[in-house]
LOTIVEX-614747 format. One record per residue (C-alpha): residue number from 1; x negated, y negated, z negated. Coordinates in Angstrom, 1 decimal, m for minus. Each point is the difference from the previous one (the first is absolute). Example, Ala and Ser with C-alpha at 12.3 -4.5 7.8 and 13.67 -1.06 7.14 Angstrom:
[1,[m12.3,4.5,m7.8]]
[2,[m1.4,m3.4,0.7]]
This chain:
[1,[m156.5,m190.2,m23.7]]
[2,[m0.5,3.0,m2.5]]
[3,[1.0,3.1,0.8]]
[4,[1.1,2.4,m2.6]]
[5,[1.0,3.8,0.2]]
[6,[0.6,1.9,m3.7]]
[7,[0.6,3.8,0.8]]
[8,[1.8,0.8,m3.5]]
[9,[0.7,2.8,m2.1]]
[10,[m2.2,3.1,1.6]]
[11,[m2.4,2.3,m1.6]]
[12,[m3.1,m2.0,0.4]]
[13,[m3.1,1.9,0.1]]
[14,[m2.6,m3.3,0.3]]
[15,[m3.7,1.9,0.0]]
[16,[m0.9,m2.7,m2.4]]
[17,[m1.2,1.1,m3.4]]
[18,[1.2,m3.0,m1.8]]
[19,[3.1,0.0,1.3]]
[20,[1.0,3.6,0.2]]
[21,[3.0,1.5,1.5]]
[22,[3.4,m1.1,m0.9]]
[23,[3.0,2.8,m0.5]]
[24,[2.2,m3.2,1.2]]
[25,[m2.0,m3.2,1.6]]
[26,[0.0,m3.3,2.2]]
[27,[m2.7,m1.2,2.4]]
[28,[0.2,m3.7,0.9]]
[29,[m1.2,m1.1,3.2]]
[30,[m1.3,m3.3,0.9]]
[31,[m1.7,m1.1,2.9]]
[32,[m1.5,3.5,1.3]]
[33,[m1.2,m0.2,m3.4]]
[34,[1.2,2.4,m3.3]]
[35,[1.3,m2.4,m2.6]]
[36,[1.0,2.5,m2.9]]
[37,[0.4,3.2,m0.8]]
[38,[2.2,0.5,m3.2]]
[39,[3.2,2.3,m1.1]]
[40,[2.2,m3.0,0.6]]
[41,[m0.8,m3.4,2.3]]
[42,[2.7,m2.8,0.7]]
[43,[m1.2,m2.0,2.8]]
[44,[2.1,m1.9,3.0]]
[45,[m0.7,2.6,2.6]]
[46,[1.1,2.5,2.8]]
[47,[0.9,2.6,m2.1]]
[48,[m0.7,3.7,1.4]]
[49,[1.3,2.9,m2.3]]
[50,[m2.2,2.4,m0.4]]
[51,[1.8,1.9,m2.3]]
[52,[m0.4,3.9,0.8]]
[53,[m3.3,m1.0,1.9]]
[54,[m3.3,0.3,m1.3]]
[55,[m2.4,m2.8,0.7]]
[56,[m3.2,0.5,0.4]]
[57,[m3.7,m1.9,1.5]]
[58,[0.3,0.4,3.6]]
[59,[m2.1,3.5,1.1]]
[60,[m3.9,m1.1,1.4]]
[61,[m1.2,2.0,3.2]]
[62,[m3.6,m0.7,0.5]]
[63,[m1.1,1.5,2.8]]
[64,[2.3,0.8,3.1]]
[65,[m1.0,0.0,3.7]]
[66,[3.2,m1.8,0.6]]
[67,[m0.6,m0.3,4.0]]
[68,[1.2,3.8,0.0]]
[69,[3.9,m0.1,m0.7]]
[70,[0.3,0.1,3.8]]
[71,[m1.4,3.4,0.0]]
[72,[1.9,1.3,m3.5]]
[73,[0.0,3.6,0.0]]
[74,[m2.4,0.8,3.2]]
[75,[m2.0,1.9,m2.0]]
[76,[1.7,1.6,m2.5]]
[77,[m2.0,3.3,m0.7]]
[78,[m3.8,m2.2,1.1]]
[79,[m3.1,0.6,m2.5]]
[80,[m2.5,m2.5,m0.2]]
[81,[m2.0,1.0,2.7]]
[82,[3.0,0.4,2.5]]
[83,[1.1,m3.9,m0.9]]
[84,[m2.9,m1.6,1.1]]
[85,[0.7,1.8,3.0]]
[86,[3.4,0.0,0.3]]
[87,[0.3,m3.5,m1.3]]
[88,[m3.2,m2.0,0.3]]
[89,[m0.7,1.5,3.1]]
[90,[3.1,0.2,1.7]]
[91,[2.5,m2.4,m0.6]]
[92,[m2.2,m2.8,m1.7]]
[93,[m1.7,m1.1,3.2]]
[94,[3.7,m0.4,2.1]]
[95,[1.3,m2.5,m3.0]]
[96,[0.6,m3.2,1.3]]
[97,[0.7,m3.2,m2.2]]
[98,[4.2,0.8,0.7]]
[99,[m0.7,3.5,m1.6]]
[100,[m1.9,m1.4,m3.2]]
[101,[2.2,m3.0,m0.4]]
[102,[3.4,2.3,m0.2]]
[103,[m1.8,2.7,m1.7]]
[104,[m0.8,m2.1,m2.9]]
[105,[3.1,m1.9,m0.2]]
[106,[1.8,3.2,0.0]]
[107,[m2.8,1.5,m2.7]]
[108,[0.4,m2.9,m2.3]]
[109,[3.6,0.1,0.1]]
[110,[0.0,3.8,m0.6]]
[111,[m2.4,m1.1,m3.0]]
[112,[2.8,m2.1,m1.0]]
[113,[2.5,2.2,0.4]]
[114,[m1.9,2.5,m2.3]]
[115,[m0.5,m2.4,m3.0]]
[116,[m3.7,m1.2,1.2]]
[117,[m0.2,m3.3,m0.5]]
[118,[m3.4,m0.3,0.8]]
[119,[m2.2,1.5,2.8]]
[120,[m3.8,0.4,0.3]]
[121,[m0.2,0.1,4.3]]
[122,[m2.6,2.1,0.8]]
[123,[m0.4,m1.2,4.2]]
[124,[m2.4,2.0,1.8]]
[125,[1.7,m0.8,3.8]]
[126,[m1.6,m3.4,0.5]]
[127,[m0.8,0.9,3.4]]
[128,[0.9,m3.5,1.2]]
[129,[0.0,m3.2,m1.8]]
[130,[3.6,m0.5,0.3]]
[131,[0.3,3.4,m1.5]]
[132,[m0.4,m1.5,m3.7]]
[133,[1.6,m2.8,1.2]]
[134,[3.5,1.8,0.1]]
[135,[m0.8,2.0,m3.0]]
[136,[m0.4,m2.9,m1.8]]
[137,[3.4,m1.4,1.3]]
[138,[2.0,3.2,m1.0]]
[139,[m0.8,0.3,m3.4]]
[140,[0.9,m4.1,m0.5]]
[141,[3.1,0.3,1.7]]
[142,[1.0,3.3,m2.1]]
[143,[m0.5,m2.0,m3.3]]
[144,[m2.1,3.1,m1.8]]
[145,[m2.9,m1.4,m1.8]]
[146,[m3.0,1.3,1.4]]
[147,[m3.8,0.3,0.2]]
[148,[m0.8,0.1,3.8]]
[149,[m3.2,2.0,0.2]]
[150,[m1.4,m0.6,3.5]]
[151,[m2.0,3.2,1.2]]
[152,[m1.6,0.8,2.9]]
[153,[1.2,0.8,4.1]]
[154,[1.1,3.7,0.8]]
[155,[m0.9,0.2,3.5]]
[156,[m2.3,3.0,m0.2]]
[157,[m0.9,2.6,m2.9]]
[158,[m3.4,0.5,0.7]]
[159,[m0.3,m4.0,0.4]]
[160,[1.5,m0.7,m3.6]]
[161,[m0.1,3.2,m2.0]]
[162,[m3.8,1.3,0.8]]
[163,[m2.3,m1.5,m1.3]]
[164,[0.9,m2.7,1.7]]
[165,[m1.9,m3.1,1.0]]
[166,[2.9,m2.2,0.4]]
[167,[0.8,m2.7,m3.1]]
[168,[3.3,m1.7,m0.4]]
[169,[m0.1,m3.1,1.7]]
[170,[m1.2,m2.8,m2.3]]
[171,[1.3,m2.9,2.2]]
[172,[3.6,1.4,0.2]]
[173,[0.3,0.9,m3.6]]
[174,[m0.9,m3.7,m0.6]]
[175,[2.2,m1.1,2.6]]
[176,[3.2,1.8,m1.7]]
[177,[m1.6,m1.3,m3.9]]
[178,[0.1,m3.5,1.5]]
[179,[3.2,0.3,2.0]]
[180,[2.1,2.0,m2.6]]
[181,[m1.4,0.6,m3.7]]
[182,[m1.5,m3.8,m0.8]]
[183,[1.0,0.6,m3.2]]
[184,[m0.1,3.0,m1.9]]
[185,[3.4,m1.1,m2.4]]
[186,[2.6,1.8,3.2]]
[187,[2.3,2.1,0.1]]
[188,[m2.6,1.8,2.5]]
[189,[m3.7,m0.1,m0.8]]
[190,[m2.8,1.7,2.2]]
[191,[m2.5,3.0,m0.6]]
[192,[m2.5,1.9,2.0]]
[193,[0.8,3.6,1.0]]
[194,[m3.5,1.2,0.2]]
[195,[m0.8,3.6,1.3]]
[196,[m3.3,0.6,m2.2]]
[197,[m3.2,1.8,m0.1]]
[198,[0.2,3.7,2.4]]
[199,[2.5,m1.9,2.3]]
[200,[m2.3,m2.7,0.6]]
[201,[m3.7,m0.5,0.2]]
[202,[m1.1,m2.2,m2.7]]
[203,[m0.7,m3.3,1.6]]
[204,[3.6,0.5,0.5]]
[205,[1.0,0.6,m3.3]]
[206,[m2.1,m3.1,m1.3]]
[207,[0.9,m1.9,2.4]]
[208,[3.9,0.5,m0.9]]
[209,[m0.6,m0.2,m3.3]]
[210,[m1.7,m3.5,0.0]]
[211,[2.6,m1.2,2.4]]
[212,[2.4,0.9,m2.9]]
[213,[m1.8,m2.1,m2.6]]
[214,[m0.7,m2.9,2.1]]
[215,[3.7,0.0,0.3]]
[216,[0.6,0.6,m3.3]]
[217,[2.4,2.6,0.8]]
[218,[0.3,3.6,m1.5]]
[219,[m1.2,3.0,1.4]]
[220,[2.0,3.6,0.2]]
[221,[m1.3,3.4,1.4]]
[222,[0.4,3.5,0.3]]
[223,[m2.0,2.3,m1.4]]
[224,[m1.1,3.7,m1.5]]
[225,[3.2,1.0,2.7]]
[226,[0.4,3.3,0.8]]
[227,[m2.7,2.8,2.3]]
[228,[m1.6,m3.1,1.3]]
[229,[m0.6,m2.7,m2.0]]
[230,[0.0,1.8,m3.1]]
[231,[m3.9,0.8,0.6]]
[232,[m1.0,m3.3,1.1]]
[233,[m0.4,m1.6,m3.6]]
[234,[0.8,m2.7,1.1]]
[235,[0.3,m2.1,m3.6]]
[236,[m3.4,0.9,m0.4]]
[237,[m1.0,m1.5,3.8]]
[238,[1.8,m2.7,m1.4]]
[239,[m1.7,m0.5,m3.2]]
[240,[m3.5,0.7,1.7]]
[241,[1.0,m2.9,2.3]]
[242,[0.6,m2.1,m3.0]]
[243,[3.6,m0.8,0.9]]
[244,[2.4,1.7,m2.6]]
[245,[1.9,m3.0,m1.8]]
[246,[3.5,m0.6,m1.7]]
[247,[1.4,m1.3,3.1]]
[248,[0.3,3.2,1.8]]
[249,[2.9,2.6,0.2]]
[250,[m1.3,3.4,0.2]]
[251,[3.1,2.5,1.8]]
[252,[0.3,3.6,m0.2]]
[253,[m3.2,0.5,m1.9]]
[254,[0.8,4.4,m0.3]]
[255,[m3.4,0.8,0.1]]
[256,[m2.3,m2.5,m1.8]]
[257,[m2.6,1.2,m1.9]]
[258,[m0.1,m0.8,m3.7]]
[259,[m2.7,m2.5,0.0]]
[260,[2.0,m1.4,2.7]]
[261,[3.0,m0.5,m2.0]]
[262,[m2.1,m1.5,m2.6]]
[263,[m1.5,m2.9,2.7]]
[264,[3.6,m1.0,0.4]]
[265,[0.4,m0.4,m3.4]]
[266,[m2.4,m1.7,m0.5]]
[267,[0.1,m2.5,3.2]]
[268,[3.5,m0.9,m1.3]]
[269,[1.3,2.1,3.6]]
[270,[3.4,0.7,m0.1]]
[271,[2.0,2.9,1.6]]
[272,[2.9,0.8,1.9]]
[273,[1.1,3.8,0.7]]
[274,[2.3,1.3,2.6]]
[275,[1.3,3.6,m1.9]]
[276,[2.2,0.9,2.3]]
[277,[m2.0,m0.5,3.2]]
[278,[m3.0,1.4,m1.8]]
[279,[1.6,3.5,m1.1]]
[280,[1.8,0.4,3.4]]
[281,[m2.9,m0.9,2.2]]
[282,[m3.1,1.6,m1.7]]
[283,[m1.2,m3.1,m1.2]]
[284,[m0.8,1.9,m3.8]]
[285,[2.0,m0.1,m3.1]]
[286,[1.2,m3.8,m1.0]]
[287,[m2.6,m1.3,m2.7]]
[288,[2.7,m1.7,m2.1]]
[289,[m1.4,1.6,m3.3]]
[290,[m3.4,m0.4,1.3]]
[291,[0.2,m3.6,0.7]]
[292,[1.5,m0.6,m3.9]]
[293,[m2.7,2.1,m1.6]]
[294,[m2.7,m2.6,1.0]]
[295,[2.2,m3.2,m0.9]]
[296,[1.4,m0.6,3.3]]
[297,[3.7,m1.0,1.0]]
[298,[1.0,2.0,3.1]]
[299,[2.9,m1.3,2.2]]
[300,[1.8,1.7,2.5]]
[301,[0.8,m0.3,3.2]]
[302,[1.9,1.9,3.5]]
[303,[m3.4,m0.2,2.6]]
[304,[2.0,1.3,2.9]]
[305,[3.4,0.6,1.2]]
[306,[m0.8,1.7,2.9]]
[307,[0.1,2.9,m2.5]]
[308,[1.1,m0.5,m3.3]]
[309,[3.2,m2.0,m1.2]]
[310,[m0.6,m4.0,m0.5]]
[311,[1.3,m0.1,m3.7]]
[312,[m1.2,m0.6,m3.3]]
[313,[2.2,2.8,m1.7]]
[314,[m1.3,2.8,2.4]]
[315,[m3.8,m1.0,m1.8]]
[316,[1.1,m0.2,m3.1]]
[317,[1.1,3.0,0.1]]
[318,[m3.1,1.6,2.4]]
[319,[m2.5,m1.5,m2.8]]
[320,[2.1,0.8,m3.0]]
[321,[0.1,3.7,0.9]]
[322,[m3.5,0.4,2.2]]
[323,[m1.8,m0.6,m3.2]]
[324,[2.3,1.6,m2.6]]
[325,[0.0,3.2,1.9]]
[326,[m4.1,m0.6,0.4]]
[327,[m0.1,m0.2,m3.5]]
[328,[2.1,2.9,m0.5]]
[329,[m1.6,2.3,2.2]]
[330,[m3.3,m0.4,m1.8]]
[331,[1.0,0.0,m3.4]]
[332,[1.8,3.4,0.8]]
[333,[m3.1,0.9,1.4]]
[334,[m2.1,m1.0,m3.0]]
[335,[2.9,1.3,m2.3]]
[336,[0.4,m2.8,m1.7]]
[337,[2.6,m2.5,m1.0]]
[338,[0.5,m3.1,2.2]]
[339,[m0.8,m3.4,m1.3]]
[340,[1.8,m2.5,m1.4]]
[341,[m1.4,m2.1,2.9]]
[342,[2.3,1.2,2.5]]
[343,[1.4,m2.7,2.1]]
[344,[2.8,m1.2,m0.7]]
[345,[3.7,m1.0,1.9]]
[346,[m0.4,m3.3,m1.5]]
[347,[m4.0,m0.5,0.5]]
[348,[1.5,0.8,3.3]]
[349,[2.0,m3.3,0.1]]
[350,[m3.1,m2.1,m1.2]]
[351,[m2.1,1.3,2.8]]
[352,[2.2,m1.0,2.5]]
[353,[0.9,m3.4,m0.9]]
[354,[m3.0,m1.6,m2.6]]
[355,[m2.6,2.3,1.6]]
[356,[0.7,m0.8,3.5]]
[357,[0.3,m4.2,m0.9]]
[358,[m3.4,0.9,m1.8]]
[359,[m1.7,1.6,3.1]]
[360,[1.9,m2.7,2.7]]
[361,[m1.9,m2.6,m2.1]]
[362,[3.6,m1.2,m0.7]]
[363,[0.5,0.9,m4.0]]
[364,[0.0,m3.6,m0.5]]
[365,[3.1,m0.3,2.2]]
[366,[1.8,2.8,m0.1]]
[367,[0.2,3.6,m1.1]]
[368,[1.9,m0.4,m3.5]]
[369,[3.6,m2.3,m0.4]]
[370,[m2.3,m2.5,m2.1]]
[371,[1.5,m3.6,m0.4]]
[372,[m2.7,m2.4,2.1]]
[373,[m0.1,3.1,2.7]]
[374,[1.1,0.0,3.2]]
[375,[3.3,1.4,0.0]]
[376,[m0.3,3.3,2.1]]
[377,[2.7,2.1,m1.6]]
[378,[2.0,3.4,1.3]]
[379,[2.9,1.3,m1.6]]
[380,[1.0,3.9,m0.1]]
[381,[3.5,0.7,0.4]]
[382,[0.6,2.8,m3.2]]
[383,[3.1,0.4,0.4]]
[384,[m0.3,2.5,3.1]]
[385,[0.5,3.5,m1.0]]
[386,[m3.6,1.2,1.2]]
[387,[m1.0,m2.7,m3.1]]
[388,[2.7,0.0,m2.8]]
[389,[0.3,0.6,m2.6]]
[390,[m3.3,m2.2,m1.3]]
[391,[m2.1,1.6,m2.6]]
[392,[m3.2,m1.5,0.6]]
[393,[m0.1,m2.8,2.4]]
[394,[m3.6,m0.1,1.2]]
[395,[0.3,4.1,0.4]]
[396,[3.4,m1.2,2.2]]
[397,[m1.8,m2.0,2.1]]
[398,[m3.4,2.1,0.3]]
[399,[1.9,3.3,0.4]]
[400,[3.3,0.0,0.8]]
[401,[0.7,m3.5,2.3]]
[402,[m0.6,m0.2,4.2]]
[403,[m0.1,m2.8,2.9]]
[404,[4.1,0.4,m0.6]]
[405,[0.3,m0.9,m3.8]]
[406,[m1.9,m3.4,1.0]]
[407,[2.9,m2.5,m0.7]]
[408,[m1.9,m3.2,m0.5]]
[409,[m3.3,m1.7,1.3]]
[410,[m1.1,m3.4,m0.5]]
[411,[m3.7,m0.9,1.3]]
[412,[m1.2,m3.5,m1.0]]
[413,[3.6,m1.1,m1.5]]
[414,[1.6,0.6,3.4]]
[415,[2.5,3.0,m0.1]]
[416,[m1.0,2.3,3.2]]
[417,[2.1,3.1,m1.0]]
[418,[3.8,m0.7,m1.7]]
[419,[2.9,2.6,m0.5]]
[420,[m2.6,2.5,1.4]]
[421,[m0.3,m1.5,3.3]]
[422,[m3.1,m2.1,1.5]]
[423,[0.8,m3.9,1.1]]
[424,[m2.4,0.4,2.9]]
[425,[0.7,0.5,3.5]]
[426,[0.0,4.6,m0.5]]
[427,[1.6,0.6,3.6]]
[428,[m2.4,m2.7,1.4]]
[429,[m3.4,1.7,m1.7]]
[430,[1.6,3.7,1.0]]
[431,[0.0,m1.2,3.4]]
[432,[m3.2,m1.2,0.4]]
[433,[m1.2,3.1,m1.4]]
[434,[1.6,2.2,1.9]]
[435,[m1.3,m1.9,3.4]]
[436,[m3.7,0.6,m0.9]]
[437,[0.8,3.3,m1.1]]
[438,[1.4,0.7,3.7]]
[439,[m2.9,m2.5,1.4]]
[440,[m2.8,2.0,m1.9]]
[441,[1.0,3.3,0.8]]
[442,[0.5,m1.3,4.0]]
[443,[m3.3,m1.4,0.0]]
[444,[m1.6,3.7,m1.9]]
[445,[1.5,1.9,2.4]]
[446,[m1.5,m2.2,3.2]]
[447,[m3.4,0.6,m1.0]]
């Protein structure tokens, strides 16, 4: 039987060129899949007003260790150098499969919660094979849409972070293609969470990276992060390897060189920047102007919650005014005016929603309220006094909206946020949560 949903008369901000935005609009809903997009549909539907509301693509997060909502907040002043410590080297080796499966189900529902419709899940605490296993079964039974990026165990920092000789293993990784991501048309699809050249030794890296292509699965890394991997150069290890290609994610990315940025360019490489992780933990400066001026279409996304919020508002904002006050600082210093290529509130908007479809390898599907496009669709509440009175809806939602003004959110037709409130299970996921929270910090303090 066909399903239809029409959300009616909201300020529809679509991210689609050809269709614009609408002062006063209707999207129709069939199927999990956008029908129309128009100032007025009539259609035999469930009708949900959305007037007061503006609707919007559902937000794209692509890259977030999702495993780490048990731990939210354990480290809250960390740098770089103290996570992998504090994190990778502390509480990653006591995670059992119960700790990843309600960390993620409580991370995607947060995600949810916040307007992100779709999640790139960067899992590096495979220290088990059933480890993926209940990753895997979170994020389906949340309902997000997600890319599952498998990664590597975290049983050991000098084992995995190195130079280390240990490569992801190829069987498993096949064993969770075959068993969960046959087809690449789901709701979930499957990457490889690769930790690169300077973290691994290169038969390591090349190894990964073939594994990748065999499976014909994208790739997504960090690099040019922070003290550390900031002078490994590690685009150009890549490129000397003779692996740089369009189906890898480059994160963080503070401290390429320029000839680096260019070999992403020009490898059709895509990039994904965490702002607000990045200025807080000493990563360097978000390259969101960086990444434009050679042709590229950064995303965003949260990295880790263990010290920064889980929201797509909070790095809107970090990125928005990291590189505006770069900008700033140096014209000042160059006593000149700024240019007219400032970023702006709503290139802001764009990043977050086409740009991060564009880097999840998912533009096709989502990203923009485009009829023939999976229906993945958040609506703000502008009503609420910390939003009204509407001027400029994009700037509303960039610069004024949080996690509370997010009334609406429908991921692949099916509403999982109504009246501001999730249909899931909350008490259920808090719960679990909360148990590996008290199980991980038993299990730290017996060592």
């Amino acid at each position: 039987m066909t399903v239809r949903t029409l959300l009616r008369a909201g300020q529809v901000i679509s991210m689609d060129p050809d269709i614009g935005d609408l002062p006063q609009g209707d999207v129709l809903i069939e199927d999990g899949r956008i029908e129309a997009v128009a100032p007025r549909i009539d259609a035999d539907a469930e009708v949900l007003d959305m007037t007061g509301r503006i609707v919007i693509p559902g937000f794209v997060d692509t890259h977030r260790h999702t495993w780490e909502a048990s731990i939210r907040g354990v480290a809250p002043d960390a740098t770089l150098d103290d996570y992998f410590v504090d994190i990778l080297d502390t509480f990653a080796p006591l995670y059992t499969p119960e700790d990843v499966y309600a960390a993620n189900l409580a991370g995607a529902l947060e995600c949810l919660n916040a307007g992100i419709t779709t999640l790139v899940d960067w899992s590096h605490i495979n220290n088990t094979p059933a480890h993926p296993d209940a990753a895997i079964q979170a994020l389906t039974e949340s309902g997000i849409r997600a890319q599952y990026a498998y990664g590597s165990a975290n049983t050991s920092l000098a084992d995995y972070w190195f130079e280390s000789k240990i490569a992801i293993p190829g069987d498993d990784v096949r064993r969770i293609r075959t068993r969960y991501f046959a087809s690449d048309t789901g709701l979930l699809t499957l990457a490889l969470a690769t930790r690169g050249p300077g973290f691994c030794v290169n038969d390591v890296v090349t190894a990964e990276w073939a594994l990748a292509r065999d499976l014909d699965i994208p790739i997504t890394v960090h690099v040019a992060m922070g003290r550390l991997a900031g002078r490994f150069g590690m685009v150009k290890q890549l490129h000397d390897l003779g692996l740089l290609g369009p189906d890898t994610t480059y994160i963080h990315c503070c401290y390429l060189h320029e000839d680096e940025w260019r070999m992403v360019a020009d490898s059709g490489g895509t990039v994904s920047i965490a702002p607000q992780v990045e200025t807080q933990m000493g990563h360097g400066w978000p390259p969101v102007m960086k990444a434009i001026e050679h042709g590229l279409r950064p995303s965003l996304s949260i990295d880790v919650v263990t010290t920064v919020p889980g929201d797509m508002f909070t790095q809107i904002r970090a990125a928005f005014g990291a590189e505006r006050a770069r900008l700033n600082a140096d014209c000042w210093q160059a006593n000149m005016p700024v240019p007219d290529t400032m970023l702006t509130a709503r290139q802001m908007l764009e990043i977050a929603t086409r740009n991060g479809a564009h880097v999840a390898g998912l533009e096709d599907r989502t990203g923009s309220l485009t009829p023939g496009k999976r229906a993945d669709v958040v609506a703000i509440d502008a009503t609420a006094l910390n939003v009204a009175p509407v001027h400029d809806p994009a700037a509303a939602v960039t610069l004024s909206a949080d996690v509370s003004n997010v009334d609406t959110v429908i991921v692949d037709g099916v509403i999982r946020k109504r009246d501001g409130r999730l249909t899931a299970d909350v008490a259920r996921a808090r719960r679990l949560v909360e148990e590996s929270r008290d199980r991980l910090l038993a299990a730290k303090a017996a060592r």
